[in-house]
C-alpha angles and dihedrals in degrees: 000000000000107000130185127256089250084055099046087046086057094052091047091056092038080056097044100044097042093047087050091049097055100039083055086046090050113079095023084049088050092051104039084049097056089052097049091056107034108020130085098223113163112241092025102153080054087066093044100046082044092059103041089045091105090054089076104020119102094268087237095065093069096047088045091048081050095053090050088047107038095020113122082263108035125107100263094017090057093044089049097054081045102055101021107012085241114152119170104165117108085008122107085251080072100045085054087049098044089045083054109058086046092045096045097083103050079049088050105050096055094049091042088055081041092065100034090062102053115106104253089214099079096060095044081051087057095044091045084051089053098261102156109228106257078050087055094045108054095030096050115008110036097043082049087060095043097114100053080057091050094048090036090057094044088050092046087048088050090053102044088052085060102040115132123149096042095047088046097052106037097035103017120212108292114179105241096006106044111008100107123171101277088046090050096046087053089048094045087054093058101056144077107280090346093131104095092043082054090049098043081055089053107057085043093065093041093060093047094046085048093049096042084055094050100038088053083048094052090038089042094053099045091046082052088058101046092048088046093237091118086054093047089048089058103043079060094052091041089051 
């Protein structure tokens, strides 16, 4: 599959700025997570309902919430140029942070389930033993839900890769800055001979989402034997 500089141009961003996006989603998805499972926060379900909002808004609400915000003359965006000449409106800075806040809740949930299926009674092993609980934290509990973070940042990268109404109305679709695959399929569709470059795109995105599938389902598998959780699976079947 032989693709255009401008194409290529468009994979290299999609990579970038879904890689950034879910690197940004990791440790506040890991967190948040935590919190959501384990802690007694008032107002919890707020929280909750707050995260997973995105989910089922019109994805162009929240880029266009970000534009007002971070906008050259929004609030935080115009604060931002003033003190440290920052823009990230309408950059592909914007498009990671855009394909972020759409991408955080489908991170979130797996964790979260991650977290909600440990056995409690190996941490409160570890506390009884002295471990202090961050020990506790990054030694037990975190390695055993090692594979919901795998499958949630597969799932954020995924996401990001795909993010289009966000991206559009918070960064617009810049040729060579914020132009990413989904942006340049729309575009494609909307020129002279430009469908078979937008099917070419297309199949493109379907075998990376396909292999970013397979490859969290291979991770995730080998993280579940090494953690014993595959053996453990099996003596239940077999019982």
């Amino acid at each position: 599959m032989l693709l255009s500089p401008e194409e290529w141009d468009a994979l290299w961003l999609s990579a970038k700025v879904a890689s950034c996006d879910t690197m940004v989603c990791l440790p506040f998805g890991i967190a948040l997570s935590w919190l959501l499972e384990r802690s007694r926060l008032p107002g919890k379900f707020l929280v909750d309902a707050l995260v997973q909002l995105p989910m089922v808004l019109p994805p162009v609400v929240p880029g266009y919430l970000l534009l007002l915000l971070l906008g050259t003359h929004g609030p935080l965006g115009g604060w931002l140029l003033a003190h440290f000449g920052i823009v990230i409106a309408f950059t592909w800075k914007g498009a990671a942070l855009a394909s972020a806040v759409m991408a955080f809740p489908l991170m979130v949930q797996p964790i979260r389930l991650a977290f909600r299926l440990i056995d409690a009674r190996l941490e409160k092993a570890a506390t009884t033993l002295g471990a202090h609980p961050w020990q506790v934290f990054l030694t037990i509990t975190l390695p055993l839900a090692l594979p919901g973070v795998i499958a949630g940042s597969v799932l954020c990268f995924s996401r990001g890769l795909g993010e289009f109404g966000a991206t559009m109305a918070f960064v617009g679709n810049i040729p060579g800055e914020t132009r990413t695959l989904p942006l340049a399929i729309y575009s494609l569709t909307h020129v002279p001979n430009g469908d078979a470059a937008a099917l070419r795109l297309s199949l493109l995105s379907i075998g990376l989402a396909i292999a970013a599938l397979l490859i969290s389902h291979w991770i995730g598998r080998r993280a579940e034997r090494v953690l014993g959780y595959a053996d453990h699976r099996d003596h239940h079947a077999e019982l």
